[in-house]
C-alpha positions as CSV (number, residue, x, y, z in Angstrom):
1,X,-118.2,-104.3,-27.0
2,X,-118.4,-107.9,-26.8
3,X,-117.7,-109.1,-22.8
4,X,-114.7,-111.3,-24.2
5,X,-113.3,-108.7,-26.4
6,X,-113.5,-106.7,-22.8
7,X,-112.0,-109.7,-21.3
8,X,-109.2,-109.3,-23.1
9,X,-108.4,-105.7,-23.2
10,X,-109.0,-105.5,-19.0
11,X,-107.6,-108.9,-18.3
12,X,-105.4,-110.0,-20.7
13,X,-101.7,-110.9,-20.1
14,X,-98.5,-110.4,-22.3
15,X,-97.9,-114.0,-24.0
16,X,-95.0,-115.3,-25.5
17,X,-95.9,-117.6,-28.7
18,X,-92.5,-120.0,-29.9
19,X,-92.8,-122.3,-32.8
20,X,-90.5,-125.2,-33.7
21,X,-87.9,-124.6,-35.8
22,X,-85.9,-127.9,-35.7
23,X,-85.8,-131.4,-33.6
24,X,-83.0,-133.7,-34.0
25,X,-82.1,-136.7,-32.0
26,X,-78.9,-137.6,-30.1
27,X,-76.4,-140.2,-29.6
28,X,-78.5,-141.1,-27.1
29,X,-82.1,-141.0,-28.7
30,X,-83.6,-138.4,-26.8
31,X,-85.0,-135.3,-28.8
32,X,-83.5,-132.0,-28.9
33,X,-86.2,-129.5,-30.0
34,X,-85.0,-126.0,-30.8
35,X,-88.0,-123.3,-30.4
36,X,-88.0,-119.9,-32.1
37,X,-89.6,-116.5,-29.8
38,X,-92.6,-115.1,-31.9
39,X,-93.7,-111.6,-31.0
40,X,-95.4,-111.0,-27.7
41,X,-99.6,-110.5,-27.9
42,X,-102.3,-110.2,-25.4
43,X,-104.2,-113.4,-23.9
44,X,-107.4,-113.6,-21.5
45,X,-106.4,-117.0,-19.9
46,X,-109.2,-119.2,-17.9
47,X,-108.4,-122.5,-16.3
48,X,-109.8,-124.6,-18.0
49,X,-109.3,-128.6,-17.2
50,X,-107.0,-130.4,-14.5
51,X,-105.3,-133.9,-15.2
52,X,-102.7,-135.9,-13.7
53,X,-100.1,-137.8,-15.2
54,X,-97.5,-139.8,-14.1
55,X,-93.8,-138.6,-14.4
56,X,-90.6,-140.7,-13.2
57,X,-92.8,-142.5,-10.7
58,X,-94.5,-139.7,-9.1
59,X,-98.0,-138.2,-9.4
60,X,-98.1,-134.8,-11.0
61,X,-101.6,-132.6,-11.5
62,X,-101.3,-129.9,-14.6
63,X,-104.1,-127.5,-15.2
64,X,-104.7,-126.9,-19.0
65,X,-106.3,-123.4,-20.1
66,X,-108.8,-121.6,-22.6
67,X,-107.2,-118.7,-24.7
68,X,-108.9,-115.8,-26.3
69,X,-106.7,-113.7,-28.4
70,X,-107.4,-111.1,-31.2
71,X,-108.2,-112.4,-34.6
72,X,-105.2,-110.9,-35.9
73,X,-102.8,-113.2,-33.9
74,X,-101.4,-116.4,-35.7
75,X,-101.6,-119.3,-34.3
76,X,-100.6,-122.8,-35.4
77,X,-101.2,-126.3,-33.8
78,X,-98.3,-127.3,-31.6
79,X,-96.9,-124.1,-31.1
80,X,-96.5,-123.1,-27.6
81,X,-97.4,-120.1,-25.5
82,X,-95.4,-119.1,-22.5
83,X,-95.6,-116.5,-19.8
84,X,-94.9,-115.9,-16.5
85,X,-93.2,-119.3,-15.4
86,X,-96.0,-121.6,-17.4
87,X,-95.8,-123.0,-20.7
88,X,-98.9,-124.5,-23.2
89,X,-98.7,-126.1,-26.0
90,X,-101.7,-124.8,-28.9
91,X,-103.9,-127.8,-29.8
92,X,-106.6,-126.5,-31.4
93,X,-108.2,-122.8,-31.8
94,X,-111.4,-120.8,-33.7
95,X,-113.2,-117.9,-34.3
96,X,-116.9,-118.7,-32.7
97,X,-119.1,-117.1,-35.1
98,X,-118.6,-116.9,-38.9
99,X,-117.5,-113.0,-39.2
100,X,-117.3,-112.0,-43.4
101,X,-114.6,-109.5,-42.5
102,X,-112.7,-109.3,-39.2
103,X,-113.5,-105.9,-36.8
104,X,-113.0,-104.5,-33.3
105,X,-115.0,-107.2,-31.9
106,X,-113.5,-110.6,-33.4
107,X,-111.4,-113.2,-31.1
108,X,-110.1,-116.7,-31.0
109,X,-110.7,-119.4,-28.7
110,X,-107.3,-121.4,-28.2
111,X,-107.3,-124.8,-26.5
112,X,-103.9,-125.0,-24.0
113,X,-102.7,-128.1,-22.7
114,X,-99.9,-127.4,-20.3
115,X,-96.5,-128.8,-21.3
116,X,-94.4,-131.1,-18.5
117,X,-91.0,-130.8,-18.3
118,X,-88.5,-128.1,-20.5
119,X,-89.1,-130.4,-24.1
């Protein structure tokens, strides 16, 4: 067995994936996005990149992650992925060798970027 397919059996965590189903705007132009719960899947999470941004005048430092999930999962771009008390947003995500049929030992890599605020 492959030591990421392991990975994620051993360590994996119970993710929550939510996709967009609408976004309007309000009287007052800020953006109301309404998000849809997928079903739950399994996740091997790694930090994987700190930044800092600026919020409201103060200094904040996110941690984005690397994903690896079962090929079977579907994933879109600018879904998110929540568990525990943190939130991602997908930006990107692919199978790292070129597998004819999927088996056993096939994953995803999933690029995270941690989302600020409840948007």
């Amino acid at each position: 067995m492959s030591n990421i397919r392991a990975s994620i059996d051993r360590f994996g965590v119970s993710v929550t994936p939510f996709t967009l189903t609408d976004s309007t705007v309000d009287a007052g132009g800020a953006v109301i996005r309404s998000w849809a719960a997928g079903t739950e899947f399994t996740m091997f999470l790694q930090p994987a990149m700190p930044r800092e941004s600026v919020v409201a005048g103060a200094r904040r430092a996110s941690l984005d992650a690397r994903g690896y999930c079962d090929i079977s999962v579907t994933l879109t771009t600018g879904m998110r992925i929540s568990f525990s008390s943190k939130t991602y947003e997908v930006l990107g995500f692919y199978t790292p060798d070129f597998r004819a049929t999927p088996d056993r030992l096939a994953y995803q890599i999933v690029s995270l970027q941690t989302v600020e605020g409840l948007a």
